[in-house]
N, C-alpha and C positions, 0 to 999 in steps of 0.2 A: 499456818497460812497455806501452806501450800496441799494441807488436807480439802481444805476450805474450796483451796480453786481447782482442785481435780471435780472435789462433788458438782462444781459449777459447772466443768466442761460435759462431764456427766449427764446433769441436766439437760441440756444443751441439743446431745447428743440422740438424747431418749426424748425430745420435745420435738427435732427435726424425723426420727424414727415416728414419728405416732405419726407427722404430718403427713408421710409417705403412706402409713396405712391408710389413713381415714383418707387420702385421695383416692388408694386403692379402692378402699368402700365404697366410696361415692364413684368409680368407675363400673363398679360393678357392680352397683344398683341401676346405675342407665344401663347394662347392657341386660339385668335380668327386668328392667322394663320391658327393654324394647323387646327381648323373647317374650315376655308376657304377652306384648300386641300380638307379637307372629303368631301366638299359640290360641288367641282370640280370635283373628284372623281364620287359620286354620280351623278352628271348630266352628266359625261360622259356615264356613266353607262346607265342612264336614255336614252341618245340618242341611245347607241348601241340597246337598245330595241325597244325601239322606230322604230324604222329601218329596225330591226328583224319584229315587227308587222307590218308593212307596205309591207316589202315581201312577209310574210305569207298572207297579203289579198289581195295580186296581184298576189298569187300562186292561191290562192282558185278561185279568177276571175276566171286565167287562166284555171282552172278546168273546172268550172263550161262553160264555154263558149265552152271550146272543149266537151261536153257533150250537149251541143244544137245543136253544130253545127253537131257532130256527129251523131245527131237526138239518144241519149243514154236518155230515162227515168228514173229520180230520184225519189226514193221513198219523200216525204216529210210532216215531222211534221208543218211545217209552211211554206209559201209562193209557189211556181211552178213556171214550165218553164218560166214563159213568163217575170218572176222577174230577170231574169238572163238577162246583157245588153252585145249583142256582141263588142258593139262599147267601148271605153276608152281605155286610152292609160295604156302600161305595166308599172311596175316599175320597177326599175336600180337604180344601186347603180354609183356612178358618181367618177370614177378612184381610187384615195388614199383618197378621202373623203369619209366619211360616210353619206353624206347628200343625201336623193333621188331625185331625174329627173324621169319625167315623158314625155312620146312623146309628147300625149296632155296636155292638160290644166286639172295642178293639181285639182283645181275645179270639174271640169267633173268627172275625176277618182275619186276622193273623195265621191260625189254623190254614185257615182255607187258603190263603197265598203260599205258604209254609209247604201245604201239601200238592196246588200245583206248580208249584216251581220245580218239584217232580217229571212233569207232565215235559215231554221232549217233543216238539212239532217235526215232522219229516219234511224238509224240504226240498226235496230231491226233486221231485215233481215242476219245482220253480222255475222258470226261465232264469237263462244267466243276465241277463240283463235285468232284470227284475232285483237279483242276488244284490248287487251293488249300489241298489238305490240308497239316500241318503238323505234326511234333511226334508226341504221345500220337495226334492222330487216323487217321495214318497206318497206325498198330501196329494200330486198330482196323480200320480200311477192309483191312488185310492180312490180319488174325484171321477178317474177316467172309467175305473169297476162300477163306481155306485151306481154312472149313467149307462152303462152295459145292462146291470142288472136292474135297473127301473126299466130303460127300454123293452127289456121282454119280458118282464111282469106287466107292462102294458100288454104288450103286442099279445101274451097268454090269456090277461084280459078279454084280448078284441076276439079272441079263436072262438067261435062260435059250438055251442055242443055238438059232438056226434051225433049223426042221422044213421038211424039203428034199418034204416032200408036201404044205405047206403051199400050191403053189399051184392042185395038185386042189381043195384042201378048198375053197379058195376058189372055182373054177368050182363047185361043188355047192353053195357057201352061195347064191351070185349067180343060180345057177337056179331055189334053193328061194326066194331074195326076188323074182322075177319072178313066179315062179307065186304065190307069198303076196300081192306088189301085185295079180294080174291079179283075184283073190277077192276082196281088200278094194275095188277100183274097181266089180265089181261087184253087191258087197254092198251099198259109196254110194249107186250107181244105183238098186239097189233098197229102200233106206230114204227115199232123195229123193222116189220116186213112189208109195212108202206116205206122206208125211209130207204131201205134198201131196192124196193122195187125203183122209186126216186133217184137212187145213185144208178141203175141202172140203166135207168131210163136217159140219165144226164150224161153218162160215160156212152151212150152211143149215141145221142146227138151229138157230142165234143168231138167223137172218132169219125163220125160223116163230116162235120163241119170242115175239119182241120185236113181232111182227106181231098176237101174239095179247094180248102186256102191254098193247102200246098202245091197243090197241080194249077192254080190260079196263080201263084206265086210264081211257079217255075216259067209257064211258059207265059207271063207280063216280062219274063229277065231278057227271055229268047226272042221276046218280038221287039223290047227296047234295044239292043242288040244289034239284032237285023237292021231296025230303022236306023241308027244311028252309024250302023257298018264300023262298027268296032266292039272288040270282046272286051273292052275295059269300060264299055256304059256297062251301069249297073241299074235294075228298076228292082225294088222291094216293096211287097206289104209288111205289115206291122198291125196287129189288133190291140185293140188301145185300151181290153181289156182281160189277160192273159190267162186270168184263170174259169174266162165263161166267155172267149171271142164273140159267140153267138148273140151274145145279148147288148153290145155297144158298137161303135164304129169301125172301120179299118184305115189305118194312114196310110196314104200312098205316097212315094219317095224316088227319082228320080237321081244318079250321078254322071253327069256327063263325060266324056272320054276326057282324059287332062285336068279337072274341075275337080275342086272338094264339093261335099256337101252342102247342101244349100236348100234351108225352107222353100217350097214352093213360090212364094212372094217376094222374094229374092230375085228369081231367074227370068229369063229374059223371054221378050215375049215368042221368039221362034221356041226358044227349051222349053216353055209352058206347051206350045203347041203340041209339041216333039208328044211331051206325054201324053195328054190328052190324047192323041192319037193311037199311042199304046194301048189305053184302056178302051 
C-alpha cells in the first residue's frame, strides 16, 4: 500500500510538472508569435526601403543622364562623364505592389546603378545654404532653378542673330563719340572761362556795391546821431539779400537814444520823421 500511494504522489508530482511545461510552451509560442509579427514587420519595412533606394538610384540615373545628354558638366570627386550610361531601363513602382519593374533587364540597370554609385559629385562649389536643404525645401530650391533656367532659354530665344556689319557700325559709332567728346571738351573749356569771366564780373560789382552800402551805411549812423544829438542813436542798413545785395532790397532801421528796437510801424510819428529825414 504504501508502494501504491508513493507511485500516486509520483504521479501527481510529474502531472503538475508537465503542467508547468506545457504553460511554459504555450508562453513561448505567444512570445515566438509576437517576434514572428516584429520580424514581418521589419521586413516589410526592410522592403519599403529597399524600394525607396532603388528609386533614389533610378532618380539619380535619371539625373545624371539628362546632364550628358544635355551636354551639362559636373564637377567630380571621383569618376566623369563618360561613367554615366544613357542606355538602362527606368525604374517603376508596379501598381498596388511594392515590388519594382524595370523596362529592361533588371541585370543591365543594376550594372549600371552598381557602377555609378561610383561616380562621387563635388560639391564644394554649392552654396551653404543650399547644403542643408531638406524635404519640401528642396522641390522649392529646384522649382525656383527650373524658372531661372526657362527664363533664359527664353530670353536666348528672344537674342536676335548677330549682325556680321556690326563691327563697322561700331568703328562709326566710336568715331562719331570721339568727335562728340572732342566738342563737348571744348564746349567745357568754353563755359569754364565764361563762368569765370561771370565770377568775375559778379565779385566786382558785389566789391563797388558793398563799397558804396558801406559808406552809405556809415555816414546814415553819423547823420542819425547828429539829428537826434546823442551817440547812442543808432541808424543801420541791412540788405535783405546777403549773398547778391545788388539784386533785392535794403532794410532801413532806426534805435532811438534810451529805446530798444523797434519795426518802423511801431514808432512814433515824430521817430518816423526823425528817420526819414535821415535818409
Amino acid at each position: 500500500m504504501a508502494k501504491t500511494e508513493d507511485l500516486k504522489n509520483l504521479k501527481i508530482a510529474q502531472k503538475m510538472d508537465m503542467g508547468k511545461v506545457e504553460e511554459s510552451m504555450n508562453e513561448t509560442k505567444k512570445k515566438l508569435t509576437s517576434v514572428q509579427k516584429e520580424i514581418a514587420v521589419v521586413q516589410k519595412q526592410v522592403n519599403v526601403y529597399e524600394v525607396k533606394v532603388e528609386q533614389k538610384r533610378s532618380d539619380r540615373h535619371g539625373i545624371l543622364k539628362t546632364c550628358k545628354m544635355d551636354d551639362v558638366t559636373l564637377p567630380f570627386v571621383n569618376g566623369n562623364m563618360d561613367d554615366i550610361d544613357q542606355e538602362g531601363g527606368s525604374f517603376q513602382l508596379d501598381g498596388d505592389s511594392e515590388t519594382p519593374t524595370e523596362q529592361s533587364s533588371s541585370l543591365s540597370s543594376r550594372q549600371i546603378y552598381d557602377r555609378e554609385a561610383q561616380i562621387q559629385i563635388d560639391f564644394g562649389s554649392l552654396p551653404d545654404r543650399m547644403r542643408d536643404l531638406d524635404g519640401d525645401d528642396v522641390k522649392i530650391e529646384v522649382e525656383r532653378m527650373k524658372k531661372e533656367i526657362s527664363d533664359m532659354q527664353v530670353h536666348l530665344h528672344r537674342v536676335q542673330a548677330p549682325n556680321m556689319r556690326a563691327v563697322e557700325r561700331l568703328d562709326g559709332v566710336q568715331n562719331r563719340f570721339h568727335e562728340t567728346n572732342e566738342e563737348f571738351e571744348n564746349a567745357r573749356k568754353r563755359a569754364k572761362k565764361a563762368k569765370m569771366a561771370f565770377e568775375k564780373i559778379k565779385k566786382d560789382r558785389n566789391d563797388r556795391f558793398m563799397n558804396c552800402f558801406e559808406h552809405v551805411s556809415t555816414r546814415i549812423d553819423d547823420i542819425y546821431k547828429a539829428l537826434a544829438k546823442n551817440q547812442s542813436a543808432q541808424a543801420f542798413l541791412g540788405p535783405e539779400n546777403p549773398e547778391e545785395p545788388y539784386l533785392d532790397g535794403i532794410n532801413y532801421n532806426c534805435v532811438a537814444p534810451g529805446k530798444r528796437f523797434q519795426p518802423m510801424s511801431n514808432l512814433s510819428g515824430g521817430e518816423k520823421t526823425d528817420r526819414k529825414s535821415v535818409v
